[in-house]
N, C-alpha and C positions, 0 to 999 in steps of 0.2 A: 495429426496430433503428435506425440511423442515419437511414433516412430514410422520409418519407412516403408516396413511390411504392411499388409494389407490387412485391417483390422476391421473385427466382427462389430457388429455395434454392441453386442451384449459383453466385448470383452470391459474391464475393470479400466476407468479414465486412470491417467497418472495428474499428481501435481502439476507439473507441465501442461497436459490438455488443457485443466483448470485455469492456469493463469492466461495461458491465448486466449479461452471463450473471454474469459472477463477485460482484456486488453482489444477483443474488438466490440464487446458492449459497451465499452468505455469509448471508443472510436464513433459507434455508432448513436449513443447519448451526445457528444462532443457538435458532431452530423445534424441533431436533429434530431434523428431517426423516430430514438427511443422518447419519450417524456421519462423527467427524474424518477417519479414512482415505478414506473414502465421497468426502471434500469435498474434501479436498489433491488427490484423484490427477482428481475434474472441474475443481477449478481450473487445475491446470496443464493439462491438456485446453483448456477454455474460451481459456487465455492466448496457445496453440498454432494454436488453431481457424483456419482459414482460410476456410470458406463456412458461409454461413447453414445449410445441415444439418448442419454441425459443432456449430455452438450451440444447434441446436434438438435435437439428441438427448441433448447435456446436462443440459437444461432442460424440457423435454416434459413431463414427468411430478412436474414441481412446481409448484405454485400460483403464479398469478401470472406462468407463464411466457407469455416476449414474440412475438406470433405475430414471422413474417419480415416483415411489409408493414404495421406497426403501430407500432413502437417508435419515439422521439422521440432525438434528441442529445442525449449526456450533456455535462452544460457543472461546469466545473472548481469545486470547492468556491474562496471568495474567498482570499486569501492571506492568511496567518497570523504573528501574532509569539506567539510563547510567552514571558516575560518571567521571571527568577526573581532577584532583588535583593535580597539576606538573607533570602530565603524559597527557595520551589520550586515547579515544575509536576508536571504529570505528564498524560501526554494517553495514556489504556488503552482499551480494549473497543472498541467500536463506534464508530468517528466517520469523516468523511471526512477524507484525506487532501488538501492542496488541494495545484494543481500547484506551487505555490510557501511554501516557508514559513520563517521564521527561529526560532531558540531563542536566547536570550541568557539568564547566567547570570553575579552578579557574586557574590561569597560567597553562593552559595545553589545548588543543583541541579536536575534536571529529570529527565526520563523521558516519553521520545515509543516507544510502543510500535504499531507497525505490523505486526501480527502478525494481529489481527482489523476492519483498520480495512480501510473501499469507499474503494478508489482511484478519484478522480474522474479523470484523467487519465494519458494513457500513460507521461511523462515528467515526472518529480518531483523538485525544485530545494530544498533545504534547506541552507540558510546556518546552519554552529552556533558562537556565539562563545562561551566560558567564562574568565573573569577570577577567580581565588582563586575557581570553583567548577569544578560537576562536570555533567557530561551523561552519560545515556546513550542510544542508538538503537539498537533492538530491528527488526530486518526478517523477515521471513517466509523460509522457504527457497526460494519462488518467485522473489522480485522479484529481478532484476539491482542490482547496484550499481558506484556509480564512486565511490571519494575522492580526495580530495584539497585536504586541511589543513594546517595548521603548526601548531606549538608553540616556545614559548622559556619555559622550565625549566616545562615544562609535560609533556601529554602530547595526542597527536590520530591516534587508533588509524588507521593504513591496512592493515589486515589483518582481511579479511571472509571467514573460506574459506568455498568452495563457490562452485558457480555457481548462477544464476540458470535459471529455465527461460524458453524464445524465444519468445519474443509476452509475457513479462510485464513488468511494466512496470519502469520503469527510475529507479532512485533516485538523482540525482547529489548526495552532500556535500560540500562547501566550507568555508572559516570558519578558524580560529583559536581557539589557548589560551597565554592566557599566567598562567603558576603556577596552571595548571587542568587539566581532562581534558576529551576527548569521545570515548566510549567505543563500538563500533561493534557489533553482535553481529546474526549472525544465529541465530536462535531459531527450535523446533518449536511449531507451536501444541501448546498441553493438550487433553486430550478433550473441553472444550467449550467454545464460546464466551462469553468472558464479556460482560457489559451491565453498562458501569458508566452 
């Protein structure tokens, strides 16, 4: 998990433990392994987890699971611009999340869908700006979120129902639209993961 010495199971998980168990339940849903309900109801487990037998009875019994006195620090995918300028992004399936990322969108659109994506980090900082375009942000039913954007003859959704479950990770949005959108949604995943 987080560190090299050799760790009790009753010792206290870190954030880091947290995000591998869910980066290889995510792996092992992706696999097969797991069925979607199988895998929501160990992630939110996994995000809650507090001691290392917490994460190992999650993971135990899946390939590639991380003893307790083995695992290495998860270090944050690099930061990110998504750009969309008379065109479009779109960021689906599988990818990391990195702790920091921006979207910018001048006449053109985007789509950052974080529904199947390994969050490399507890806390995740996303700047979205849309000028005469559009955005949308797709969150999982786990992760926490926080907004807070503007708009002038625009729109910049602050209404995300539902809550978040506690130890997952935590999404803050930021940014601006002007004669644009950025659209906020939280989403179920589908019965299986996709790999784009």
């Amino acid at each position: 998990m987080s560190t090299s010495a050799p760790q009790s199971r009753s010792t206290r998980a870190a954030d880091t433990d947290r995000i591998q168990v869910a980066q290889l339940l995510t792996e092992a849903a992706a696999a097969g392994r797991l069925p979607m309900t199988e895998y929501e109801d160990r992630l939110a487990k996994a995000y809650s987890a507090q001691t290392y037998a917490d994460l190992a009875r999650l993971s135990n019994d899946l390939p590639g699971a991380i003893p307790c006195n083995k695992g290495g620090p998860c270090h944050p995918a690099p930061s990110t611009l998504l750009l969309a300028i008379m065109s479009g992004f779109e960021r689906r399936g599988r990818w990391n999340v990195p702790m920091k990322l921006t979207t910018f969108t001048l006449f053109g659109g985007g789509v950052v869908d974080m529904r199947y994506a390994d969050f490399t980090a507890p806390e995740v900082e996303i700047r979205s700006y849309s000028i005469c375009g559009g955005q949308t942000i797709l969150v999982p039913p786990e992760v926490n979120v926080e907004v807070g954007g503007h708009a002038v003859m625009g729109s910049f959704d602050h209404s995300v129902p539902g809550e978040g479950s506690p130890g997952a990770p935590r999404v803050r949005i930021r940014g601006f639209s002007l004669w644009g959108s950025v659209g906020i949604k939280r989403k179920k995943r589908r019965n299986q993961i996709e790999e784009y």
